[in-house]
VEXKOL-652788 format. One record per residue: residue number from 0; x, y, z of N, C-alpha, C in turn. Coordinates in pm, whole numbers, plus 50000, padded with zeros to 5 digits. Atoms other than C-alpha are relative to their C-alpha. Example, Ala and Ser with C-alpha at 12.3 -4.5 7.8 and 13.67 -1.06 7.14 Angstrom:
BEGIN
[0; [50089; 49881; 50000]; [51230; 49550; 50780]; [50090; 50120; 50000]] [1; [49918; 49881; 49994]; [51367; 49894; 50714]; [49923; 50109; 50073]] 
END
This chain:
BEGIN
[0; [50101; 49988; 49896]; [70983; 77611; 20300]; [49892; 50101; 49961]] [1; [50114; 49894; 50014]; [70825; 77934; 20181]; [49897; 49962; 49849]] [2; [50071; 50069; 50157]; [70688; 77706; 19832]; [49908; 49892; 50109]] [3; [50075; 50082; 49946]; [70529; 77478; 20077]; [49892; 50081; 50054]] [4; [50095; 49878; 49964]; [70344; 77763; 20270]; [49903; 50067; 49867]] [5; [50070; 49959; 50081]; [70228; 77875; 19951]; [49872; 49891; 49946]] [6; [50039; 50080; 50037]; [70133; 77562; 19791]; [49809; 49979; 50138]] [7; [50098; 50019; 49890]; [69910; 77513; 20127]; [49919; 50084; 50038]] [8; [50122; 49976; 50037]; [69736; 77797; 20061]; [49928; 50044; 49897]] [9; [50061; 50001; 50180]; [69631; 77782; 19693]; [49936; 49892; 50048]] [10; [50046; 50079; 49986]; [69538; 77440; 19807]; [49859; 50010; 50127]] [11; [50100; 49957; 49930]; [69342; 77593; 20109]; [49863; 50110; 49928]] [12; [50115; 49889; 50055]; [69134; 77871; 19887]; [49945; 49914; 49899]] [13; [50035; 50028; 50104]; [69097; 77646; 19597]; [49846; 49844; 50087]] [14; [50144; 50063; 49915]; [68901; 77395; 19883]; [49876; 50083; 50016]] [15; [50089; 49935; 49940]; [68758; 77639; 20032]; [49865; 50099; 49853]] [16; [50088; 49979; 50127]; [68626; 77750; 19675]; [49910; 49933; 49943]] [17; [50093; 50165; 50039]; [68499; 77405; 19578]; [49876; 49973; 50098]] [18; [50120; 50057; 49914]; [68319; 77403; 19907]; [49896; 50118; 49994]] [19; [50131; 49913; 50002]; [68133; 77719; 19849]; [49924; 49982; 49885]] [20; [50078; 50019; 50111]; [68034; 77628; 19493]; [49904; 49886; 50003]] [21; [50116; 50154; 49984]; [67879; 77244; 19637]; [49909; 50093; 50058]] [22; [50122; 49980; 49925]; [67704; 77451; 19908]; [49926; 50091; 49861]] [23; [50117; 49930; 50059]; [67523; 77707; 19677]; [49963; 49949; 49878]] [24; [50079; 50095; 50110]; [67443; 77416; 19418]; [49896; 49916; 50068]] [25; [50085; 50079; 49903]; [67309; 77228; 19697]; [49884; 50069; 50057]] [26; [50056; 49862; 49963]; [67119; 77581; 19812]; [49857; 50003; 49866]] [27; [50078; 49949; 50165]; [66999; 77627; 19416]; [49910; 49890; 50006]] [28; [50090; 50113; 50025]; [66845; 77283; 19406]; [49900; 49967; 50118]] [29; [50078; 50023; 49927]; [66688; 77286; 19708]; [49859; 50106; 50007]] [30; [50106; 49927; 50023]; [66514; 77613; 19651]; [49927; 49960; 49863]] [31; [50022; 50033; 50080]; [66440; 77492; 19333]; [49858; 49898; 50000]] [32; [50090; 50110; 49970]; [66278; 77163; 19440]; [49880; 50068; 50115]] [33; [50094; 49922; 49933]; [66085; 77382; 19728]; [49895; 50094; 49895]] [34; [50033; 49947; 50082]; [65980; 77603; 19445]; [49896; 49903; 49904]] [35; [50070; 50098; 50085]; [65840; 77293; 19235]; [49871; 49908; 50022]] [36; [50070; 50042; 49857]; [65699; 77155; 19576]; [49841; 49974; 49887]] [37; [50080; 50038; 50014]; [65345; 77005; 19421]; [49900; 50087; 49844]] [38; [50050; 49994; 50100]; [65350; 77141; 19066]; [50097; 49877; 49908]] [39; [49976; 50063; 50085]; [65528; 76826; 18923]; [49895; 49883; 50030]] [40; [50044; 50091; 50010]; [65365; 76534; 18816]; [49994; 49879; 49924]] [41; [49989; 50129; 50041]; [65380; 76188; 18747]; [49900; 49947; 49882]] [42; [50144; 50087; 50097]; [65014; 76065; 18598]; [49964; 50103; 49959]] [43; [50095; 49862; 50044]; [64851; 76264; 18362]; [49845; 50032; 50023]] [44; [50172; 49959; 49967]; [64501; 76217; 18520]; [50026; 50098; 50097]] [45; [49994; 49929; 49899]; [64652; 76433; 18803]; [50053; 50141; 49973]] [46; [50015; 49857; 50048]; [64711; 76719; 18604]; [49880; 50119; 49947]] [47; [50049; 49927; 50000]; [64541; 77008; 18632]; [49900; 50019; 49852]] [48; [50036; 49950; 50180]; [64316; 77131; 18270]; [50076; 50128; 50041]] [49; [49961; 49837; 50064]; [64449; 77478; 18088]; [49953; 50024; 49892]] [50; [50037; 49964; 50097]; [64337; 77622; 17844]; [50143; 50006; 49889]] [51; [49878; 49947; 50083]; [64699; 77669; 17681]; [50099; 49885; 50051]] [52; [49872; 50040; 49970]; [64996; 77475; 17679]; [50117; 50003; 49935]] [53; [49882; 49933; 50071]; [65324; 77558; 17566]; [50082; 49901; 50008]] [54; [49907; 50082; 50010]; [65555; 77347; 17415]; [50149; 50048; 49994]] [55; [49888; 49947; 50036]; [65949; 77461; 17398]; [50046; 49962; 49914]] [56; [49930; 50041; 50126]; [66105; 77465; 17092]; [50123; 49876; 50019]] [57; [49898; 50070; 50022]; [66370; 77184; 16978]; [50005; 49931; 49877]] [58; [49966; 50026; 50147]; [66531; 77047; 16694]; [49931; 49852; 50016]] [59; [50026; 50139; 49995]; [66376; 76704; 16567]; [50139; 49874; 50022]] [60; [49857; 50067; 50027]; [66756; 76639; 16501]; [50097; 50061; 50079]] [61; [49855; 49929; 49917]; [67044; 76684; 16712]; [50066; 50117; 49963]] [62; [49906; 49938; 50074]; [67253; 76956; 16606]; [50142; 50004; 50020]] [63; [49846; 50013; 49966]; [67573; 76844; 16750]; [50072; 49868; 49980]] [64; [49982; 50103; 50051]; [67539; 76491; 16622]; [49944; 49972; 49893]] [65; [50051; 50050; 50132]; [67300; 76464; 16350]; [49901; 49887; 50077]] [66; [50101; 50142; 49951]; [67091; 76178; 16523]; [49871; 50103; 50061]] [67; [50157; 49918; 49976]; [66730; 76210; 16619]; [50014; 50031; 50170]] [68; [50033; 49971; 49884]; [66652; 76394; 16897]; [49908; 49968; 50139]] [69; [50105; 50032; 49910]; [66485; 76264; 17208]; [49932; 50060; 50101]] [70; [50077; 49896; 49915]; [66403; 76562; 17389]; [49900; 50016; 49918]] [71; [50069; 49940; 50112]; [66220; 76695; 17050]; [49841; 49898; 50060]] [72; [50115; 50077; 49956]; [66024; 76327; 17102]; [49940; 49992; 50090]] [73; [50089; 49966; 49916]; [65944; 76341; 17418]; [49915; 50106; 50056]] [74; [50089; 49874; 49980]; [65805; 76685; 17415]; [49874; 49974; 49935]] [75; [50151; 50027; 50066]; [65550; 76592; 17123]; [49949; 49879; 50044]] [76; [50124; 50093; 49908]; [65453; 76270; 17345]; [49922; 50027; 50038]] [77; [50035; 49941; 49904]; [65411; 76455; 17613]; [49850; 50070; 49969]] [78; [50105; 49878; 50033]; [65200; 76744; 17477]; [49859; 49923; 49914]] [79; [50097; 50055; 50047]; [64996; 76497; 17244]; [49913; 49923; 50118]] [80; [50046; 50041; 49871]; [64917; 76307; 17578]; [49872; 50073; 50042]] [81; [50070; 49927; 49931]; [64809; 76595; 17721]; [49920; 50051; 49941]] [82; [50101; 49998; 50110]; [64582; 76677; 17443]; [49871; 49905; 49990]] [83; [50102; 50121; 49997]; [64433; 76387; 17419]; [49927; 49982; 50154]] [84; [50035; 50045; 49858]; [64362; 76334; 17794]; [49884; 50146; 50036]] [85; [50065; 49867; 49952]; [64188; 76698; 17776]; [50058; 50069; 50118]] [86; [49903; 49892; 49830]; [64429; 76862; 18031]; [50019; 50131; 49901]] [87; [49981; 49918; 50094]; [64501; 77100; 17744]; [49899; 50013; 49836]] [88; [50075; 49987; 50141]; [64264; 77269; 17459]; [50108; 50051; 49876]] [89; [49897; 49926; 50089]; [64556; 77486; 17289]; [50110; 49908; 50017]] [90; [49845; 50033; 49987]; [64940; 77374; 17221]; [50069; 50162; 49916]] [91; [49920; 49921; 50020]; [65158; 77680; 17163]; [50111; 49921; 49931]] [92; [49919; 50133; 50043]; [65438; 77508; 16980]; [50100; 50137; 49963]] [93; [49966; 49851; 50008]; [65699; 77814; 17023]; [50152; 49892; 49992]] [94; [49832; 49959; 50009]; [66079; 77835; 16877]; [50028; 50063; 49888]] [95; [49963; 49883; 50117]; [66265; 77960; 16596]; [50009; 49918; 49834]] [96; [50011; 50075; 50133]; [66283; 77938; 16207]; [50144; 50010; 49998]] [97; [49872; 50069; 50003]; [66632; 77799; 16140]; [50035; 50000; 49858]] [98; [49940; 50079; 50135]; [66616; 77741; 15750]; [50109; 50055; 49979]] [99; [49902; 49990; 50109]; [66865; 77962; 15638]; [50146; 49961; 50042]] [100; [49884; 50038; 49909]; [67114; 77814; 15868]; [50040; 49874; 49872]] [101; [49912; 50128; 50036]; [67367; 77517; 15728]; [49893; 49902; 50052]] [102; [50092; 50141; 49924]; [67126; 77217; 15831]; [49895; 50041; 50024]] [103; [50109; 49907; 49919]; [66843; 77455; 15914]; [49878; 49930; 49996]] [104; [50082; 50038; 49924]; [66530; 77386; 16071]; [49859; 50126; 50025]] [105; [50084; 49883; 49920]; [66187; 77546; 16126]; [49963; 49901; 50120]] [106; [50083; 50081; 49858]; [66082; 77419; 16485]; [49897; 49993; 50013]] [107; [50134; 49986; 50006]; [65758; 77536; 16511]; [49929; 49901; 49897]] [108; [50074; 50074; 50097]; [65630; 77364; 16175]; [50041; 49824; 50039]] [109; [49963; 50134; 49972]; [65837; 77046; 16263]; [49924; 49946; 50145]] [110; [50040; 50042; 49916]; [65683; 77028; 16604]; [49859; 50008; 49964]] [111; [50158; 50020; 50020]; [65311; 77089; 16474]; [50006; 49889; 49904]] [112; [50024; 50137; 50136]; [65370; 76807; 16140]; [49971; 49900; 50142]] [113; [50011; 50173; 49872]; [65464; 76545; 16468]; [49903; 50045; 50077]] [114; [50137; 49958; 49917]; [65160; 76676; 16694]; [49914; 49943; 49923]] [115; [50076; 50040; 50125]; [64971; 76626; 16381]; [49992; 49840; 49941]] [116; [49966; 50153; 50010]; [65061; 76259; 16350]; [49985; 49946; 50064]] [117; [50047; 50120; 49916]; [65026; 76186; 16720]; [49855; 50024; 50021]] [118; [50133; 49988; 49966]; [64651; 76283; 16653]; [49957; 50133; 50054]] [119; [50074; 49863; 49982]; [64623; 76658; 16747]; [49980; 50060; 49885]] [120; [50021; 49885; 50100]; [64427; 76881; 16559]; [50082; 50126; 49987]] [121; [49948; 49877; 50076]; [64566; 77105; 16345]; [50034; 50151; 50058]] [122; [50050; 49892; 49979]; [64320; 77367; 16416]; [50069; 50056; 50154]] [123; [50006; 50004; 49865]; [64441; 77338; 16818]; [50122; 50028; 49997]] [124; [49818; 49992; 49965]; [64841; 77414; 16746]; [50037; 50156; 49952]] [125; [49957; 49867; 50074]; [64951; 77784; 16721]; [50152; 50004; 50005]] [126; [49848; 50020; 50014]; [65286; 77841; 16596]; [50033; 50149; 50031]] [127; [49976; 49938; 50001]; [65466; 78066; 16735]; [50188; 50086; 49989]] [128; [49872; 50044; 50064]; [65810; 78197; 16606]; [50087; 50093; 50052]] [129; [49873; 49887; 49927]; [65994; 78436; 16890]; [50053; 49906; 50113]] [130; [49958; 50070; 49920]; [66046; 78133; 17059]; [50123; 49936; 50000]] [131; [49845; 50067; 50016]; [66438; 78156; 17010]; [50057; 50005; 50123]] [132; [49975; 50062; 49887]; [66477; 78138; 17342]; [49925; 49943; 50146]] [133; [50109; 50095; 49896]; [66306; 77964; 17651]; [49956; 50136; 50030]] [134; [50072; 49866; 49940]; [66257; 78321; 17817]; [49890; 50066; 49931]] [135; [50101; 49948; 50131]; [66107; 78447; 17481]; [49882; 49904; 50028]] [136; [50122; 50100; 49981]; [65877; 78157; 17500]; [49865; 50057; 50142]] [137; [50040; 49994; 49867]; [65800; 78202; 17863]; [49924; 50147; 50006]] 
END
């Protein structure tokens, strides 16, 4: 009897744990999305110009599979897009140099070669190389 009482409340805190972690995910995303409230956007004619835009570093290549990366690609879409469309004069093209790693990688140079291919100038891409983490970037 006194293993049942127990059982019932490990099973009561471990709810009652689960339900506080949905609510303050449900909390996070809502301030989140309030927070975002009418700076996302769909079309790129409805974006704002800047003078600057910052790309976040990423590998062209997976590093946990080896296959190509599709964040990497859709970042240099994106940013060439926005280049082209004149929403942006600069691209920041910020992460880290990687070579001497096993598989290594410079980001920065790999994300300006593909910029450079989807038609941005050169002159218009600054590389910048403390961008080993998003905050650094930011």
């Amino acid at each position: 009897m006194e293993i049942k009482v127990k059982r019932k409340r490990i099973v009561l805190i471990f709810t009652c744990l689960i339900s506080i972690f949905g609510i303050i995910v449900v909390v996070c995303d809502r301030m989140v999305d309030n927070a975002a409230k009418d700076r996302l956007y769909d079309d790129v004619e409805d974006i704002p110009h800047r003078k600057v835009g910052l790309v976040l570093g990423t590998s062209p290549i997976s590093t946990w599979n080896g296959r190509r990366n599709y964040y990497f690609d859709h970042r240099i879409k994106t940013a060439a897009e926005l280049y082209k469309a004149g929403k942006v004069d600069w691209l920041v093209v910020s992460g880290g140099d990687y070579r001497n790693l096993e598989n290594g990688y410079d980001e920065p140079v790999a994300m300006r070669d593909s910029l450079i291919k989807q038609g941005v100038d050169s002159i218009r891409i600054v590389l910048d190389y403390d961008g080993t983490r998003t905050l650094n970037s930011v």
